[in-house]
C-alpha positions in Angstrom: 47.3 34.1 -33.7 49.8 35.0 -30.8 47.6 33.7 -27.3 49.2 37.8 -26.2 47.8 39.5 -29.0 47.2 43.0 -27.7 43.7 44.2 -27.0 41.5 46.9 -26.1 40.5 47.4 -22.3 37.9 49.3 -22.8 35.7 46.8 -25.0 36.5 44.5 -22.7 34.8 46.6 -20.0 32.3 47.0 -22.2 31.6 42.8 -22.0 31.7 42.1 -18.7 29.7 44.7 -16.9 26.1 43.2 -17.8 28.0 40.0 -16.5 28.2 41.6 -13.4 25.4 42.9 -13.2 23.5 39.8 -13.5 26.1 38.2 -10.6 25.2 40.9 -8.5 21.6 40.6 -8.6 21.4 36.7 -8.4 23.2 37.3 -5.4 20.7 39.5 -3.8 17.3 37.4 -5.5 15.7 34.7 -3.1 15.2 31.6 -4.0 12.1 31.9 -6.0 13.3 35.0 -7.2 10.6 37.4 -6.4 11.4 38.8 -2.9 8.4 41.0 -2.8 5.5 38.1 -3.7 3.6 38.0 -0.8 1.5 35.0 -0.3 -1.5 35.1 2.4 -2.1 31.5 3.6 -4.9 32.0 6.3 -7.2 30.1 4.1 -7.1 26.2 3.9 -9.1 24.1 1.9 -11.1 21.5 2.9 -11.2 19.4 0.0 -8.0 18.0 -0.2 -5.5 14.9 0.4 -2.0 14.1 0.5 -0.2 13.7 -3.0 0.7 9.9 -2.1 -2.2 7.7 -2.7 -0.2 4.3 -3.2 2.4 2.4 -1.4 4.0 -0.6 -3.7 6.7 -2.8 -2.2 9.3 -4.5 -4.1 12.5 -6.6 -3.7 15.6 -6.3 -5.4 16.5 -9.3 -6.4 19.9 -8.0 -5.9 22.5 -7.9 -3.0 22.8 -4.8 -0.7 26.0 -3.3 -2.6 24.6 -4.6 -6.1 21.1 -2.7 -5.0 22.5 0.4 -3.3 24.4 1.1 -6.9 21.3 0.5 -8.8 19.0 2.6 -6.8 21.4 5.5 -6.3 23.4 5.4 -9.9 21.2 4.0 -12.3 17.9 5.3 -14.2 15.8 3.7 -11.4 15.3 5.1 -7.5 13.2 4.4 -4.7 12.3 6.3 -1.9 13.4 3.7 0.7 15.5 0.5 1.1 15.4 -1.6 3.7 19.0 -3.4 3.9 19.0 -7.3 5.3 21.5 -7.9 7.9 25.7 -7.1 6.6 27.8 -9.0 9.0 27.4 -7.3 12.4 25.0 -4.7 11.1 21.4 -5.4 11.5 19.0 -4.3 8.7 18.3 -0.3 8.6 16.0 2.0 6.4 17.7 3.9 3.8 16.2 7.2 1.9 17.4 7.6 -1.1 14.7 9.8 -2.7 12.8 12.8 -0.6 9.2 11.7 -0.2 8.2 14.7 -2.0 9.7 13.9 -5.1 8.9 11.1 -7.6 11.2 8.2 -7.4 11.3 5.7 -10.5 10.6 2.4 -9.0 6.9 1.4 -10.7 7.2 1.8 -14.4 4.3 0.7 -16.7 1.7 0.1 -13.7 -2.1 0.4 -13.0 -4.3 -0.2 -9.8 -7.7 0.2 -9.4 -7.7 2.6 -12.7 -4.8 5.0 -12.0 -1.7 4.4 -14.3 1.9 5.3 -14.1 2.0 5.1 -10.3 5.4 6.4 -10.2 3.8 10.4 -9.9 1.4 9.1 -6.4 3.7 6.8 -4.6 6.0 5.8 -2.4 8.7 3.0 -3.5 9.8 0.8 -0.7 12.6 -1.8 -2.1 13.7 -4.6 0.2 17.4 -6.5 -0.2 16.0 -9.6 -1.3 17.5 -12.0 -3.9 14.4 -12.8 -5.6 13.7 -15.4 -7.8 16.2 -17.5 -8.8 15.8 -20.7 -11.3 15.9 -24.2 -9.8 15.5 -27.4 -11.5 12.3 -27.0 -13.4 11.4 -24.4 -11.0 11.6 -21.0 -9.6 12.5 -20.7 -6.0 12.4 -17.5 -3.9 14.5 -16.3 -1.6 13.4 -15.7 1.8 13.1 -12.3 4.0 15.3 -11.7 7.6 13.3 -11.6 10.5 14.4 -7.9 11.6 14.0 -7.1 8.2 10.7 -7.7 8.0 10.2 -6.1 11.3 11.4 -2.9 9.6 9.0 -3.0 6.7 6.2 -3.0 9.0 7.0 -0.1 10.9 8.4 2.0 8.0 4.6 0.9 6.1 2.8 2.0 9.5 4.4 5.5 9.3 3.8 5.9 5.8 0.5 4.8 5.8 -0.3 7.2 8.9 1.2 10.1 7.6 -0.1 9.9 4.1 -3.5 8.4 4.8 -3.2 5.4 2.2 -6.1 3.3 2.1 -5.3 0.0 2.9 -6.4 -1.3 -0.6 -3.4 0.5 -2.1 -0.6 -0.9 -0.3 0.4 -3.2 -3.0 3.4 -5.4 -4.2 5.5 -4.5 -7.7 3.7 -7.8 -9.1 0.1 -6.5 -8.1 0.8 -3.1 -10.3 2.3 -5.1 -13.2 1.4 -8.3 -12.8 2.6 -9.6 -16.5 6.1 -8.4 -16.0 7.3 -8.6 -12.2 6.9 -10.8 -9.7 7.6 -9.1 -6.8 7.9 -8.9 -3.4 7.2 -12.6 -4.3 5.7 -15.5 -2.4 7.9 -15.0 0.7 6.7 -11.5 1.6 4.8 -12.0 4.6 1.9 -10.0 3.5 0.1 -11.6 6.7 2.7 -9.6 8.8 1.1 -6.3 7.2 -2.5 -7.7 7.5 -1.9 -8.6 11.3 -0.9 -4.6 11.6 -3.8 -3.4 10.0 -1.8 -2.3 6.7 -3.1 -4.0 3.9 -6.8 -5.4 3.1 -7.1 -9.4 3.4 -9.7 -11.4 3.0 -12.4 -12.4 5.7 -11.6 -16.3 7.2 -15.3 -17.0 7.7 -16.5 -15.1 4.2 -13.8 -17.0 2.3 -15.1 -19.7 3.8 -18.4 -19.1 3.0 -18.0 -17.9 -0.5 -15.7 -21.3 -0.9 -18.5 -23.6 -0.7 -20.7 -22.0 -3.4 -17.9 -22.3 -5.8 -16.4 -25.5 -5.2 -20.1 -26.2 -6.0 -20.6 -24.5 -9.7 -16.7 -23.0 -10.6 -17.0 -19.7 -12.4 -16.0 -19.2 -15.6 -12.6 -17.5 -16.9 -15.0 -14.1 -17.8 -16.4 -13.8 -14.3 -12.8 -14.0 -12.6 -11.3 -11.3 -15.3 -13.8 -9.2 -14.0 -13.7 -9.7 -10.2 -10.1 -9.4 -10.7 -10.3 -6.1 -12.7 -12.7 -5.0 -9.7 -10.0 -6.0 -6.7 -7.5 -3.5 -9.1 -5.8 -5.4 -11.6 -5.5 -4.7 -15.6 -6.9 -7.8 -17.0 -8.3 -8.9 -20.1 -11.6 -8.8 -20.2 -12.3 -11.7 -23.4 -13.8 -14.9 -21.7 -10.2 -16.8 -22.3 -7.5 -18.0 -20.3 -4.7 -16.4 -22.0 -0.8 -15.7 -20.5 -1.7 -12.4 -19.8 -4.8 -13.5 -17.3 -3.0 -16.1 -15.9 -0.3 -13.7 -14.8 -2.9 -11.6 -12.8 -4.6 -15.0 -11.7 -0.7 -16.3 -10.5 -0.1 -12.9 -9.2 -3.3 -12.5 -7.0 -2.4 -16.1 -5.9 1.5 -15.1 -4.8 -0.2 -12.6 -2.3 -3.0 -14.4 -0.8 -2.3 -18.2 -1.5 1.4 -18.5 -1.8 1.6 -22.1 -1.3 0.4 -22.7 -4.4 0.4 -19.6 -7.2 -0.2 -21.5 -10.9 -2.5 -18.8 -12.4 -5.3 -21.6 -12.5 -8.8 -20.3 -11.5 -10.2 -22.5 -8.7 -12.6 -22.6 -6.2 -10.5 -21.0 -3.0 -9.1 -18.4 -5.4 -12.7 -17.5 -6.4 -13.8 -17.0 -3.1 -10.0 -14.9 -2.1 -11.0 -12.1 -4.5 -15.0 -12.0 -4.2 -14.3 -11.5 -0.5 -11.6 -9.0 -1.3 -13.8 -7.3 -3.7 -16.9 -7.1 -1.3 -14.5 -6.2 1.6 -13.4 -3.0 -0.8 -16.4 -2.1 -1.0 -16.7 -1.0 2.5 -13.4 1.2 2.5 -14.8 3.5 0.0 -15.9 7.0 1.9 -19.0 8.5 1.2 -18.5 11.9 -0.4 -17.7 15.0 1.3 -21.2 16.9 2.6 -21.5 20.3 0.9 -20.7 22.8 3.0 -23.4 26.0 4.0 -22.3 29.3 2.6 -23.5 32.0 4.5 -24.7 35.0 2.0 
């Protein structure tokens, strides 16, 4: 067939008015397409809270260009980065995703019974590079100053605006302990303690709690379940198996990094009882009902 084969103008008409049509009134619809929807707001309820329940911090285990491509090209995303220092630039706070939208930075994850975290958080991923084998060892990287000086005020506006309980400001490893490992040993979780951000455990209670079990150790059942009660997904079958001494070394990296083996001992004992009791006092009573006049 010729590309000028004659044709009739007419049926082309035809065609293209609906076309139209539909141009013309998308160009006159708002955005949610119903310009006469009214909506009366001069009713709030009480009973309610912000979407974002959980803050998890990760690092990259990348360099800044390496983790600016991942974050911003790839199939994972985070609300923030927090870059280290690049030459003559100091570190800065990045958004890359809109805090009212999910970002993909927490995968398979559970604290303190919610799963799949991804849907009430807020990803905060620090230019880090990680973990990196040495020897017969794994050494981490450390975190710049200023950087860290960042994360805390970034976590204090967050945590402010959102109302996060400072039992769910947690670390990648703490949401899924058996398969990441981060923000790692190095992450100054004091830093956040010292700001009022995070939960940590009591000096004098550890201290307390320390003495009674360097006395008569715990068994592997009895830490499975304090663990499961400070917010972990652990095994709950009596036995030291990988999956519990990932949770064990996990716990550890946060509030004992000097030494994080995933063995149960007596100062670890007495980390999360204290932690666990502590928790205990964060949790509101509930909500008084309120009179209705008839």
């Amino acid at each position: 067939m010729s590309l000028f084969t004659p044709f009739n103008a007419s049926g082309w008409l035809r065609l293209l008015l609906p076309v139209a049509g539909v141009v013309a009134l998308g160009g006159c619809a708002t955005p949610g397409g119903y310009p006469d929807l009214a909506i009366d707001r001069s009713h709030t309820a009480v009973s309610q809270d912000s979407r974002v329940q959980y803050l998890v911090l990760h690092f990259t285990a990348e360099d800044y260009p390496r983790s600016l491509k991942v974050l911003t090209q790839g199939p994972v995303s985070s609300h923030y980065l927090v870059t280290d220092r690049q030459g003559d630039t100091p570190p800065r706070i990045m958004q890359l995703v809109d805090e009212s939208r999910r970002a993909y930075h927490a995968g398979v994850s559970y604290w303190k019974g919610a799963t799949m975290l991804n849907a009430a958080s807020i990803g905060i991923e620090i230019v880090n590079l990680g973990s990196r084998k040495r020897g017969n060892g794994v050494e981490f990287a450390e975190f710049d100053e200023e950087q860290i000086d960042l994360v805390v005020k970034l976590v204090r506006d967050i945590v402010r605006r959102h109302e996060i309980r400072i039992d769910r400001v947690v670390g990648h490893s703490d949401i899924a302990p058996t398969r990441k490992n981060d923000p790692g040993p190095k992450f100054p979780w004091h830093r956040l303690a010292e700001a009022g951000l995070v939960l940590w455990p009591d000096a004098a209670l550890v201290a307390q709690k320390r003495a009674l079990y360097e006395a008569k150790l715990p068994d592997v059942r009895w830490f499975q379940e304090r663990l499961a009660a400070h917010g972990f997904q652990v095994p709950q079958n009596g036995e030291l198996d990988r999956a519990t001494r990932d949770v064990i070394s996990a716990f550890q990296m946060k509030y004992r990094p000097a030494r994080y083996d995933g063995e149960p001992d007596a100062e670890t004992a007495a980390l999360v009882d204290a932690l666990v009791e502590q928790a205990r006092r964060l949790v509101a009573p509930p909500p008084k009902p309120v009179a209705v006049s008839r």
